[in-house]
NUMIVO-959679 format. One record per residue: residue number from 1; z, x, y of N, C-alpha, C in turn; residue in three letters. Coordinates in pm, 1 decimal. Last residue first. Layout:
// NUMIVO-959679
PT  num  nZ  nX  nY  caZ  caX  caY  cZ  cX  cY  residuo
PT  NUM  Z  X  Y  Z  X  Y  Z  X  Y  ALA
...
This chain:
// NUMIVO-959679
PT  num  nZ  nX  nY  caZ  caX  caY  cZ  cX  cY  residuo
PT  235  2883.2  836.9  65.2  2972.0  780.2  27.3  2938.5  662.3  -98.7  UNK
PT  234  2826.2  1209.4  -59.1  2780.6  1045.2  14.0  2875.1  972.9  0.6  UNK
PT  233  2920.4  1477.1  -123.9  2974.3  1409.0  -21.2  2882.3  1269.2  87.5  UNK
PT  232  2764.9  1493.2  -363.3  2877.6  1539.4  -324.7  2971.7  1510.4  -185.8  UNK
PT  231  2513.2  1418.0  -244.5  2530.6  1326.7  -328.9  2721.3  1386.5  -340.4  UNK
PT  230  2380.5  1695.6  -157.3  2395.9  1566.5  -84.7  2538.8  1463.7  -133.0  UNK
PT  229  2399.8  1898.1  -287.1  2325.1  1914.6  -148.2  2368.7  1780.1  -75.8  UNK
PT  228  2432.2  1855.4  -549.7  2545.3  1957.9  -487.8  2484.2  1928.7  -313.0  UNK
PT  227  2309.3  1639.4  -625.5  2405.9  1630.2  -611.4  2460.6  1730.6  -534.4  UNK
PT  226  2029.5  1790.9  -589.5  2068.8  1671.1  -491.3  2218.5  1647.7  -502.5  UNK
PT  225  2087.9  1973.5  -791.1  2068.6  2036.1  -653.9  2043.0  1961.6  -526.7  UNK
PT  224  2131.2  1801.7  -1028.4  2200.9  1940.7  -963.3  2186.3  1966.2  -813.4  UNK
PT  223  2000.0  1504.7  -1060.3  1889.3  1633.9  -1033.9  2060.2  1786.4  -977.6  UNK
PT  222  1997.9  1205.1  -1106.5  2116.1  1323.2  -1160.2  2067.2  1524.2  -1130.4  UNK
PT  221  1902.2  1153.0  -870.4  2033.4  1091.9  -876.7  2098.0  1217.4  -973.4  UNK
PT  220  1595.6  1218.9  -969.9  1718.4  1290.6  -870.1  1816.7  1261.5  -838.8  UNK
PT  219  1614.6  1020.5  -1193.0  1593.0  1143.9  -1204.7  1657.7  1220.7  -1076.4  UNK
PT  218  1619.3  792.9  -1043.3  1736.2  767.7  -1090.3  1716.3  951.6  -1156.3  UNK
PT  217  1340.5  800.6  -861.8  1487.4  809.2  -805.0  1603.4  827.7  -889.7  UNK
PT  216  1096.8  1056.0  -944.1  1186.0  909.4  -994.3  1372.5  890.8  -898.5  UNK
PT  215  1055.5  1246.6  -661.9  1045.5  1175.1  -766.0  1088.2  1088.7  -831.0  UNK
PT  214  1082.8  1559.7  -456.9  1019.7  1396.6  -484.8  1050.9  1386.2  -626.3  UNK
PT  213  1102.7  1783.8  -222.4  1151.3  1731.4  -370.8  1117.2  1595.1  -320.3  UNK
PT  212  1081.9  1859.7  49.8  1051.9  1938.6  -12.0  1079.7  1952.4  -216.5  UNK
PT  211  884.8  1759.2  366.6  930.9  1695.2  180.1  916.2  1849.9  141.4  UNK
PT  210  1000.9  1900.2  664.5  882.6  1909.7  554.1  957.9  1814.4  473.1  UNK
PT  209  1162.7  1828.0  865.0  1024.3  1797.4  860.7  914.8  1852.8  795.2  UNK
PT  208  1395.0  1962.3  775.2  1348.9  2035.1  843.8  1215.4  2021.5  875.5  UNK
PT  207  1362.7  1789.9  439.6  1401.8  1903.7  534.5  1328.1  1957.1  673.1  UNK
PT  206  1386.3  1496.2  255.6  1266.5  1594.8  376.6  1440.7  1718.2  422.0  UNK
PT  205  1236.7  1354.8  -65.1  1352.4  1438.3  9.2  1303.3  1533.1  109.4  UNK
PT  204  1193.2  1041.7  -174.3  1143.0  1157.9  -138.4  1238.4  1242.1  -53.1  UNK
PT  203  1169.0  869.7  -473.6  1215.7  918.6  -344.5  1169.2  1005.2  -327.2  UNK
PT  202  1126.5  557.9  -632.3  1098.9  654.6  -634.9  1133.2  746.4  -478.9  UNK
PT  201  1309.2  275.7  -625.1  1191.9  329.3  -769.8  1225.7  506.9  -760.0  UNK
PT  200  1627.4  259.7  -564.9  1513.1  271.5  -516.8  1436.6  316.3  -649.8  UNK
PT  199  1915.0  150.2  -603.0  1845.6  69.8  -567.2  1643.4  145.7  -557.5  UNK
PT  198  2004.4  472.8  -577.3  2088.7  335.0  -696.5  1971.6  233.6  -696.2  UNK
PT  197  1932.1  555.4  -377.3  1886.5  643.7  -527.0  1928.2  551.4  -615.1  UNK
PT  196  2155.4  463.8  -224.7  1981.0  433.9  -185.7  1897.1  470.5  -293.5  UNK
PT  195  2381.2  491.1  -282.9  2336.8  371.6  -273.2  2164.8  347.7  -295.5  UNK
PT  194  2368.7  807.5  -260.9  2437.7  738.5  -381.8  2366.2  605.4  -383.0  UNK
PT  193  2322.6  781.4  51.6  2227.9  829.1  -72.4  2236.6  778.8  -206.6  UNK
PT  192  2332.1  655.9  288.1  2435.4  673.5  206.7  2328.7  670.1  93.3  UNK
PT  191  2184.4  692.0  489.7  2249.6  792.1  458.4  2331.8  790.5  382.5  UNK
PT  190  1834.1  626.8  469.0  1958.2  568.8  445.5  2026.3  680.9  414.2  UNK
PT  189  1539.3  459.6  482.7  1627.4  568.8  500.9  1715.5  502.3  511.6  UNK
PT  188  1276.6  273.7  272.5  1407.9  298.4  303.3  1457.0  439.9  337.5  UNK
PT  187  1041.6  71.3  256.4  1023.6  168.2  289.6  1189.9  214.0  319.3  UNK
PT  186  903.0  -192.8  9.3  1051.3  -179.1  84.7  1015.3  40.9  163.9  UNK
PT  185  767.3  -522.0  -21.3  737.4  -351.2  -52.8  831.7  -310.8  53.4  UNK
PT  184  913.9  -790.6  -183.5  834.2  -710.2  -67.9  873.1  -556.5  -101.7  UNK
PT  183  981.5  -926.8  -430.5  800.3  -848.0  -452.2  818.2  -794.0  -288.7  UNK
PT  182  1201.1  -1029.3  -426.8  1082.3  -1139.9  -398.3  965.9  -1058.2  -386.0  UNK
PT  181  1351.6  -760.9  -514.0  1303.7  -906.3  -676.2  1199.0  -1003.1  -587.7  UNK
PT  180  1364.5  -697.4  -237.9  1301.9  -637.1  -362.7  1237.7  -720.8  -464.8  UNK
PT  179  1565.8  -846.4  -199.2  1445.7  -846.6  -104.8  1320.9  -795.8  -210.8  UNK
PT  178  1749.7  -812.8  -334.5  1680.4  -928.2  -359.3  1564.6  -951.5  -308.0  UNK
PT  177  1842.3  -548.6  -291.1  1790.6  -559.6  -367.9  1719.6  -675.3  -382.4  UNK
PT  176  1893.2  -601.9  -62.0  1802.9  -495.7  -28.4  1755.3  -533.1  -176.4  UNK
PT  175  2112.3  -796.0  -44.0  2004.2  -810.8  -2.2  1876.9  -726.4  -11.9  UNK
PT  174  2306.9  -555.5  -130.1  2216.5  -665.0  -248.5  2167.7  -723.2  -185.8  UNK
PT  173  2333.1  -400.6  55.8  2253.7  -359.4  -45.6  2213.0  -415.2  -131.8  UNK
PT  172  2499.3  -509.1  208.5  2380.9  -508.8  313.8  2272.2  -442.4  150.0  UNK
PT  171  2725.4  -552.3  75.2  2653.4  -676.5  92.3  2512.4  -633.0  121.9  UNK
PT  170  2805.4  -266.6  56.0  2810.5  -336.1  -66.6  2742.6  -459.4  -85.6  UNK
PT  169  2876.4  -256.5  332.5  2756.3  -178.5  258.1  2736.3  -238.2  135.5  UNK
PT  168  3110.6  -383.8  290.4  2984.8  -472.0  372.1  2850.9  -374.8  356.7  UNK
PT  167  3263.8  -286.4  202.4  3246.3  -416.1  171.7  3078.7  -409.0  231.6  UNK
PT  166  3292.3  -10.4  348.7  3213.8  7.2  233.3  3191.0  -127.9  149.7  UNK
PT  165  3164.2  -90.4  701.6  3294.0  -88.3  620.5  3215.1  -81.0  492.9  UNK
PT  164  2880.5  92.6  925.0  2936.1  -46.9  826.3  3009.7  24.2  740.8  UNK
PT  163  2768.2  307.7  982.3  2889.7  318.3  1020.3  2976.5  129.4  964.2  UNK
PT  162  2432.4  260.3  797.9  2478.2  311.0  876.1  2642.8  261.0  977.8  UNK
PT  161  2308.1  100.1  668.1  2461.1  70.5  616.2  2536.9  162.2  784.8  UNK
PT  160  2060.3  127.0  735.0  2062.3  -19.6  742.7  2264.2  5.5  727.9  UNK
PT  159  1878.6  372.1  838.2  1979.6  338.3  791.6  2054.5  193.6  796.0  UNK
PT  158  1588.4  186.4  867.8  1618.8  280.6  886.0  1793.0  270.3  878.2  UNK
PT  157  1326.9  -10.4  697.4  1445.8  -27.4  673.7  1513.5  131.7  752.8  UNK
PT  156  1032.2  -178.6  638.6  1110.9  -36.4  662.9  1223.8  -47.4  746.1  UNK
PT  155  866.0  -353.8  447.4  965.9  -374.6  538.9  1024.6  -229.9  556.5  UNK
PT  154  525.5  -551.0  429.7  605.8  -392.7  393.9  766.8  -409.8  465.8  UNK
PT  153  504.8  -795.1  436.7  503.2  -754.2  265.7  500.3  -585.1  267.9  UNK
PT  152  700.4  -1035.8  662.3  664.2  -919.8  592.7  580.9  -846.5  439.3  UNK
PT  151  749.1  -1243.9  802.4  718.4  -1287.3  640.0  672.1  -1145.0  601.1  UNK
PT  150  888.3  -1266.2  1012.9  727.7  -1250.7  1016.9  714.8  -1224.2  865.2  UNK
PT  149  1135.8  -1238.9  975.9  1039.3  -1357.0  1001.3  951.2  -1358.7  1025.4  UNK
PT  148  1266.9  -1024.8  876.7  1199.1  -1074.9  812.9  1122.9  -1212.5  841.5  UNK
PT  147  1367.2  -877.6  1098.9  1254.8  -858.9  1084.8  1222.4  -886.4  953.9  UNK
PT  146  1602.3  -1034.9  1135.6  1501.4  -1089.8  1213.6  1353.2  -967.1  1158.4  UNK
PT  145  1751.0  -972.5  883.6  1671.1  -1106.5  856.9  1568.4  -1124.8  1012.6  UNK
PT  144  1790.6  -711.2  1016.3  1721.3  -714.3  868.1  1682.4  -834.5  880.2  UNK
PT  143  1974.9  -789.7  1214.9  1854.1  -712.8  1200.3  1784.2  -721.2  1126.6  UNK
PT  142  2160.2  -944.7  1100.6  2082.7  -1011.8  1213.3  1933.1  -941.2  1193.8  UNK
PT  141  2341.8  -741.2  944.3  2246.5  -843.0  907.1  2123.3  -924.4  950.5  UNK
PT  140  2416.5  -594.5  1178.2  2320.1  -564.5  1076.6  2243.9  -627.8  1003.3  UNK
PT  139  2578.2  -848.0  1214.1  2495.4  -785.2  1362.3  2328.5  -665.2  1274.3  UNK
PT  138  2748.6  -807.2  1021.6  2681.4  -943.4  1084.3  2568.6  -922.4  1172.4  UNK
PT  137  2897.3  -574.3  1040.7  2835.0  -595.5  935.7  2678.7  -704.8  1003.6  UNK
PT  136  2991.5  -594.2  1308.6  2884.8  -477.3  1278.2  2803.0  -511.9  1172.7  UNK
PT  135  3048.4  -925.4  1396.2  3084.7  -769.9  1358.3  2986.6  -714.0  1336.2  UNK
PT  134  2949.2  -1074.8  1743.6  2937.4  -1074.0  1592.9  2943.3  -952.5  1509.9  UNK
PT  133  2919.4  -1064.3  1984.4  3090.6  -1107.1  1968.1  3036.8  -1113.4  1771.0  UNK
PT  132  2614.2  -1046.6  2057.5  2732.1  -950.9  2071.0  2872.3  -983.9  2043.7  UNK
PT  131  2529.5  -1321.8  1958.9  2522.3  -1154.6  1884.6  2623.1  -1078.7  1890.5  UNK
PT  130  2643.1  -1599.1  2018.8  2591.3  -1463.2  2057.6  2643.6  -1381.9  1999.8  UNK
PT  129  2614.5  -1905.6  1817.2  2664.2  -1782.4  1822.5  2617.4  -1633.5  1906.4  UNK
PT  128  2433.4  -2060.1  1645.1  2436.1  -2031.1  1802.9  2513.8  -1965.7  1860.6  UNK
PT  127  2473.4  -1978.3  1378.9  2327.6  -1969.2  1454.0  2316.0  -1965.3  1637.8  UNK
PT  126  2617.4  -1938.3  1190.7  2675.3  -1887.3  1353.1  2532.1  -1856.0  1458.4  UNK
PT  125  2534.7  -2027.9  955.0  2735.4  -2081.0  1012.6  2734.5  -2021.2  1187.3  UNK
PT  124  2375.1  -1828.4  947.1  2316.5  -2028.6  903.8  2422.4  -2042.9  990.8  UNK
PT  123  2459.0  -1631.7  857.5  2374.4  -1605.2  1037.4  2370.2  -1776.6  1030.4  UNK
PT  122  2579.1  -1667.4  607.4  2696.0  -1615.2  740.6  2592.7  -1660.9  841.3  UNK
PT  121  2387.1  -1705.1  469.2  2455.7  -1790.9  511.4  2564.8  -1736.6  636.9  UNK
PT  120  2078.5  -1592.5  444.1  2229.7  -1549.2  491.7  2281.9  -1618.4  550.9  UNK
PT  119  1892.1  -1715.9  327.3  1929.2  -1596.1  263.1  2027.7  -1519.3  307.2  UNK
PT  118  1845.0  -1923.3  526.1  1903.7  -1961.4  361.4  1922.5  -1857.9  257.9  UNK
PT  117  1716.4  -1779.7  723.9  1866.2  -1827.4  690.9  1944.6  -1912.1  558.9  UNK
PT  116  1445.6  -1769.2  634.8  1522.5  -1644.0  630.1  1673.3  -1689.4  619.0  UNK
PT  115  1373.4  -2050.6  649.3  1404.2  -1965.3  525.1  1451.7  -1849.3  488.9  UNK
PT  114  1418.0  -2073.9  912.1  1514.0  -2139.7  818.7  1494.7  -2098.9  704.0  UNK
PT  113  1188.5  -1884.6  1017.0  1378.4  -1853.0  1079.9  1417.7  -2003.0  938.8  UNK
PT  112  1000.1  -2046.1  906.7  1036.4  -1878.1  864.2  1168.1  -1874.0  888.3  UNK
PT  111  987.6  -2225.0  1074.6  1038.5  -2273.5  901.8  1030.5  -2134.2  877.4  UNK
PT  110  929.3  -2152.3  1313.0  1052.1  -2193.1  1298.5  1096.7  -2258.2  1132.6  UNK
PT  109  717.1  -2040.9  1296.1  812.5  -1950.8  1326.2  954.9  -2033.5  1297.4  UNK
PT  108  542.3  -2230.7  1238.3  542.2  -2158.4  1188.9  663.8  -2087.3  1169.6  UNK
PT  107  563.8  -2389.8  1486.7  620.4  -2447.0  1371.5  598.0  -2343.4  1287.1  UNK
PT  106  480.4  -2196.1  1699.5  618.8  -2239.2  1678.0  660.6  -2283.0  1581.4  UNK
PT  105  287.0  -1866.6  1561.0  331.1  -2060.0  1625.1  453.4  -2112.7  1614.4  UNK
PT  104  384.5  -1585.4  1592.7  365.0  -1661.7  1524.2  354.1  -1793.6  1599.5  UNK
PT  103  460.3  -1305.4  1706.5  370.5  -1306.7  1712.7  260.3  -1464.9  1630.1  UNK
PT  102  774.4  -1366.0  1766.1  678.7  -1400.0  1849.8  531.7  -1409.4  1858.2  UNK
PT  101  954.6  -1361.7  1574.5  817.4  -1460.5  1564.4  771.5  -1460.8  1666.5  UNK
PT  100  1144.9  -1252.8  1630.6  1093.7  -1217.5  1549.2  1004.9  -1228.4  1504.5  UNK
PT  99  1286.2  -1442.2  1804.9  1208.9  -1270.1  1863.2  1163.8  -1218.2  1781.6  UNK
PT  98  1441.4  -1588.4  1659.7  1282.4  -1635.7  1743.2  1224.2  -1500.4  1778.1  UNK
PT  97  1628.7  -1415.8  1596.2  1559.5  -1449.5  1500.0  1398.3  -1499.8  1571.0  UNK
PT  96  1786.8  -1445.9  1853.5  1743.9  -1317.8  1819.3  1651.6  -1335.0  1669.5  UNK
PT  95  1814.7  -1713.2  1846.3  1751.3  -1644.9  1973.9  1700.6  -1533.8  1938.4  UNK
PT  94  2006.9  -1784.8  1691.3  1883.0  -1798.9  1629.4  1807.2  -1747.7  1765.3  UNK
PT  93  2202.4  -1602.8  1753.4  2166.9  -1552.0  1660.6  2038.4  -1632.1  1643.7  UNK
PT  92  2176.9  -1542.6  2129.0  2236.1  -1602.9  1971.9  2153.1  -1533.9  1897.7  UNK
PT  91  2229.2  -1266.5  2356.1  2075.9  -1383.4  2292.2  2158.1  -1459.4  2157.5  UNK
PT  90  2308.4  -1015.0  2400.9  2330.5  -1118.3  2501.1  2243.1  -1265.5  2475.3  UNK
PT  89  2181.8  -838.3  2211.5  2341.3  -893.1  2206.7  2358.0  -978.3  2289.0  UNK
PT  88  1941.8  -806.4  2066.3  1968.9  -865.8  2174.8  2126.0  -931.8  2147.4  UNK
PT  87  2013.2  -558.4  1769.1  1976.5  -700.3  1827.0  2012.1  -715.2  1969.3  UNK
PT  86  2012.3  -300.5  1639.8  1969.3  -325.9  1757.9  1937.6  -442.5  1781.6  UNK
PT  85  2157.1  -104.4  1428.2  2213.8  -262.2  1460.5  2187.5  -324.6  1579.2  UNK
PT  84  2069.5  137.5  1387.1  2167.7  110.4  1543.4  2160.6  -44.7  1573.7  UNK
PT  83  1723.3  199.9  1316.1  1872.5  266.4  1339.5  1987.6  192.7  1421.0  UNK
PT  82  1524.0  -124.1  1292.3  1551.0  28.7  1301.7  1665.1  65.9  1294.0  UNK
PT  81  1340.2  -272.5  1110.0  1449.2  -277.0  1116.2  1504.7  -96.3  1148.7  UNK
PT  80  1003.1  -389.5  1099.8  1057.1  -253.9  1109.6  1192.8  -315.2  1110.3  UNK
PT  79  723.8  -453.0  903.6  817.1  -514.2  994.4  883.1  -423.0  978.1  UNK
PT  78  353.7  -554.8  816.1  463.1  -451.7  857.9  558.4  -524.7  931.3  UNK
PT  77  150.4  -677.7  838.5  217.0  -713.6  703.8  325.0  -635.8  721.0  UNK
PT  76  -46.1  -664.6  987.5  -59.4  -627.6  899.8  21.8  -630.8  795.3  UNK
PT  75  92.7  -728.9  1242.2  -20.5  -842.8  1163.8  -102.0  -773.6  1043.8  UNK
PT  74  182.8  -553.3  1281.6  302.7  -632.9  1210.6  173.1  -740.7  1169.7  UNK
PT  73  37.0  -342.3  1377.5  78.3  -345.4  1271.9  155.5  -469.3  1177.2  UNK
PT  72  -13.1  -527.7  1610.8  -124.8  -550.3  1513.3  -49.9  -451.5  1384.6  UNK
PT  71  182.7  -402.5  1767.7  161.3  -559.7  1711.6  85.1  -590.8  1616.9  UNK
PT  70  143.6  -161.4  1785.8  260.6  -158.8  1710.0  252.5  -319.5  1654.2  UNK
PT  69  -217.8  -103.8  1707.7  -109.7  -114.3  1801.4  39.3  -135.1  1705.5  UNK
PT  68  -410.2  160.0  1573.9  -353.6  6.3  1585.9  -227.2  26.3  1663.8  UNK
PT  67  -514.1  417.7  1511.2  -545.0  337.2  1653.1  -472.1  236.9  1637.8  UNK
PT  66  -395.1  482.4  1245.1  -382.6  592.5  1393.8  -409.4  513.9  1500.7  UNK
PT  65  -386.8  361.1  1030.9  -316.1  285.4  1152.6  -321.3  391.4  1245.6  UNK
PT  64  -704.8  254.2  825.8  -621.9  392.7  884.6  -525.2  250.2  1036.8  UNK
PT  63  -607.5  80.2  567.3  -690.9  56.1  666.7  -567.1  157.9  748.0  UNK
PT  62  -546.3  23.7  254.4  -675.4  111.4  318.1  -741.8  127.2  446.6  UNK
PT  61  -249.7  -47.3  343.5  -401.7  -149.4  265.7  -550.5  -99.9  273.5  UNK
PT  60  -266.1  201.7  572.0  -186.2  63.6  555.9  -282.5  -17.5  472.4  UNK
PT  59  -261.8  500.4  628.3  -387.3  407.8  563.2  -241.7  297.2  557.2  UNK
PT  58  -251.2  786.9  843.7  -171.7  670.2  757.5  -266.4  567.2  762.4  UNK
PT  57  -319.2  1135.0  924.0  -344.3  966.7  889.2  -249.8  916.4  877.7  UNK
PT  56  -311.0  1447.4  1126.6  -293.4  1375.1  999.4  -370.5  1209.6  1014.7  UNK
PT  55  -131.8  1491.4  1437.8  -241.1  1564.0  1367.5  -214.6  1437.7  1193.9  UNK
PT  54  52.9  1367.4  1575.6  -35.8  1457.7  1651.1  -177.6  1533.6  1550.0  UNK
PT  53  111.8  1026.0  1630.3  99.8  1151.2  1527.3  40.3  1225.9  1627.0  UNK
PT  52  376.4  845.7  1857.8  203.6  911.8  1847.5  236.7  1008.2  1741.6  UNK
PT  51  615.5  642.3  1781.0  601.2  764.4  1844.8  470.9  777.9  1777.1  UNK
PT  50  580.4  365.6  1707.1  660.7  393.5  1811.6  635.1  546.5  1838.3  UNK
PT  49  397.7  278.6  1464.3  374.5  319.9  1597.3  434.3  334.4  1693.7  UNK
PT  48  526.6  277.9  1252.8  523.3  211.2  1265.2  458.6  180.4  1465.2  UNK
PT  47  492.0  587.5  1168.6  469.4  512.6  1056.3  437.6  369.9  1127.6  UNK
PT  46  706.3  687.8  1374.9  544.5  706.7  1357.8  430.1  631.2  1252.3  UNK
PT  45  949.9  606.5  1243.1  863.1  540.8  1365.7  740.4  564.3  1412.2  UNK
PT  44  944.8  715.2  1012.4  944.2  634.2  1007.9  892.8  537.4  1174.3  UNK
PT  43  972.0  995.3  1134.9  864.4  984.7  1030.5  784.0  828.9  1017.1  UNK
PT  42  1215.3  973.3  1251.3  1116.5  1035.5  1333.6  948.0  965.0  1235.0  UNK
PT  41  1383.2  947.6  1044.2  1367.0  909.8  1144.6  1265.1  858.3  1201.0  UNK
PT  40  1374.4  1224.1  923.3  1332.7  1064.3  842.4  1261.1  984.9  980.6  UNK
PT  39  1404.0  1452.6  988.0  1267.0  1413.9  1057.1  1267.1  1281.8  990.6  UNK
PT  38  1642.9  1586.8  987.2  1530.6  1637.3  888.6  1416.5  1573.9  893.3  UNK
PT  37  1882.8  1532.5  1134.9  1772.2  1639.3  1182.3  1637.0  1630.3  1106.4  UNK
PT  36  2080.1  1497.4  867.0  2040.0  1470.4  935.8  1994.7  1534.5  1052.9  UNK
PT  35  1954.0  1539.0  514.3  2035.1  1545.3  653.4  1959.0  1542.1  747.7  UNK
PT  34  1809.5  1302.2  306.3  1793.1  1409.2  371.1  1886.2  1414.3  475.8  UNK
PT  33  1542.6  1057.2  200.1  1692.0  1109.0  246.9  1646.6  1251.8  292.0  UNK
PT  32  1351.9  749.5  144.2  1321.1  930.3  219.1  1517.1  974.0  244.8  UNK
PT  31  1258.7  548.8  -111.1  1336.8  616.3  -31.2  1335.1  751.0  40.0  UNK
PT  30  1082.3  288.8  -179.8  1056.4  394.9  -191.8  1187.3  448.0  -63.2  UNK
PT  29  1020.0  2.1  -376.9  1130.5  84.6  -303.0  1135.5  175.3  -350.5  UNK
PT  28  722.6  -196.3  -503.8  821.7  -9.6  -456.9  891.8  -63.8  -322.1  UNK
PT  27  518.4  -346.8  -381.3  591.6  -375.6  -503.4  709.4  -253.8  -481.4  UNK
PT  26  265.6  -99.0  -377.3  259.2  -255.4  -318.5  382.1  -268.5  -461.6  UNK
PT  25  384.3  229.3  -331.3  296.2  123.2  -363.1  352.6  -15.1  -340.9  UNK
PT  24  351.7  485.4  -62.4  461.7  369.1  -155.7  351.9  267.0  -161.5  UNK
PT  23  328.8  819.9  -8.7  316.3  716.4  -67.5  375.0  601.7  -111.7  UNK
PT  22  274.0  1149.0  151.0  349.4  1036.1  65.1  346.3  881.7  64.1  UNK
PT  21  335.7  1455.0  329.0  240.4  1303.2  246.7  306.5  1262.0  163.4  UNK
PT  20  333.0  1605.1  656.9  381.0  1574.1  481.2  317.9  1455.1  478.8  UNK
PT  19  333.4  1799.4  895.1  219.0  1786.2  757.5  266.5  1743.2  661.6  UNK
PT  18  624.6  1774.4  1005.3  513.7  1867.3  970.0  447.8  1905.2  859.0  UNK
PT  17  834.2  1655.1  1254.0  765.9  1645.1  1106.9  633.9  1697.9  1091.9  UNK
PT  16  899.3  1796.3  1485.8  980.3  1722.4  1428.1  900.2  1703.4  1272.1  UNK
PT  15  803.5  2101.0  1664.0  737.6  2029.5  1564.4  862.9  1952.9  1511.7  UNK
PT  14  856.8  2132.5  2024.1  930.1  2106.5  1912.6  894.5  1999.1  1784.9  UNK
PT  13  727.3  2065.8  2247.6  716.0  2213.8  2177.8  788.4  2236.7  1996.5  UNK
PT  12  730.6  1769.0  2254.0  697.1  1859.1  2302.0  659.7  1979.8  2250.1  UNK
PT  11  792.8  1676.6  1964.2  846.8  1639.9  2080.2  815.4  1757.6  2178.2  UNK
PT  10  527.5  1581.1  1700.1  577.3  1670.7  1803.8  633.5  1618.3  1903.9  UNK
PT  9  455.0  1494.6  1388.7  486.7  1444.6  1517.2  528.5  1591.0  1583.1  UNK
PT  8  172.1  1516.2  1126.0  273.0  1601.2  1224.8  323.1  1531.0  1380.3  UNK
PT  7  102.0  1410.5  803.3  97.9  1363.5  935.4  240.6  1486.6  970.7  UNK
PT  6  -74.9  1397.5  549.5  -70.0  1513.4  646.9  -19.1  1477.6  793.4  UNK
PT  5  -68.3  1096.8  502.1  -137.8  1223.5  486.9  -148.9  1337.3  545.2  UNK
PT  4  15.2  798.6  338.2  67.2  905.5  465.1  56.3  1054.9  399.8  UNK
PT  3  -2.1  467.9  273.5  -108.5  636.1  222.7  -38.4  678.2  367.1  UNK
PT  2  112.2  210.6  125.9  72.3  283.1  244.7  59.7  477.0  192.6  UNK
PT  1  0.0  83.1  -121.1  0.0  0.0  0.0  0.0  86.5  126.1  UNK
């Protein structure tokens, strides 16, 4: 589903990811780890057009995304959930779900927002509710179900557990998995590794904006040199 080929971002003088490739098929949860610095990040918003490649591709369904816009990615089937539990805190919860549909009709958009909320009853109980008086967990949640109202069939996911209580990592991951069982194609960073190698097909491991290990996820779960590097102190 998405082909990434040699792609290099640059912050000025400073190469952030450099020349790597990799792959996730239609159906896959696919995971990128790695400390932090190591260009996930970075990788992932280029992926979704927030920061320019400077050199390389990415094929979305065989169709290169170097020229498409960040909108026309999502009319491709793309939806992003970024770092930092970023909802409109001053907007409810179904306010911040409509922002999810903007690129949709109203009746459209609005039987998406009720089928997304029948997959989290907590956001159903506090639909009019503003964001900002809603916990971290809740507020994470927000994220993830507003970028599922555009009915997604890629979803990239950037630390989703990130500074969430270990209950509520525990919640934000069986959605990840169910998301999964309805067939969407899942793109995941995540710093809690243990979790993400638990839930994912296949991974990839960056340094220093190269990949420098890939493969079956439950294979580098037990791989020595992910445990001693990482997995030794995930949570």
């Amino acid at each position: 589903m998405l082909v990434v080929q040699d792609i290099e971002v640059s912050y000025g003088a400073v190469a952030a990811v450099k020349g790597i490739s990799f792959n996730v098929g239609k159906g896959e949860l696919v995971t990128i780890i790695g400390a932090n610095g190591a260009g996930k990040s970075t990788t992932l918003n280029a992926i979704m057009g927030l920061v320019p490649i400077t050199a390389g591709d990415m094929l979305m369904k065989g169709q290169t995304l170097t020229r498409v816009s960040v909108e026309n990615r999502v009319g491709l089937g793309m939806s992003y959930s970024p770092e930092g539990r970023r909802v409109f805190k001053s907007l409810s919860v179904l306010e911040n779900l409509k922002a999810g549909g903007t690129t949709l009709s109203k009746d459209v958009a609005a039987e998406r927002i009720d089928r997304v909320m029948a997959h989290f009853p907590t956001l159903q109980e506090r639909r009019d509710q503003v964001s900002g008086t809603l916990s971290g967990g809740e507020q994470q949640m927000l994220a993830i179900a507003r970028a599922l109202v555009s009915d997604p069939e890629f979803l990239i996911l950037d630390e989703p557990s990130l500074g969430l209580a270990p209950k509520i990592v525990s919640q934000v991951f069986e959605i990840i998995s169910e998301l999964r069982g309805y067939g969407v194609t899942i793109l995941l960073v995540e710093q809690n590794i243990s979790k993400s190698l638990a839930v994912a097909d296949r991974a990839y491991v960056m340094e220093l904006g190269l990949i420098v290990k890939s493969g079956f996820a439950a294979e580098l779960a037990d791989d020595p040199e992910i445990h001693d590097s990482y997995l030794g102190t995930a949570g």
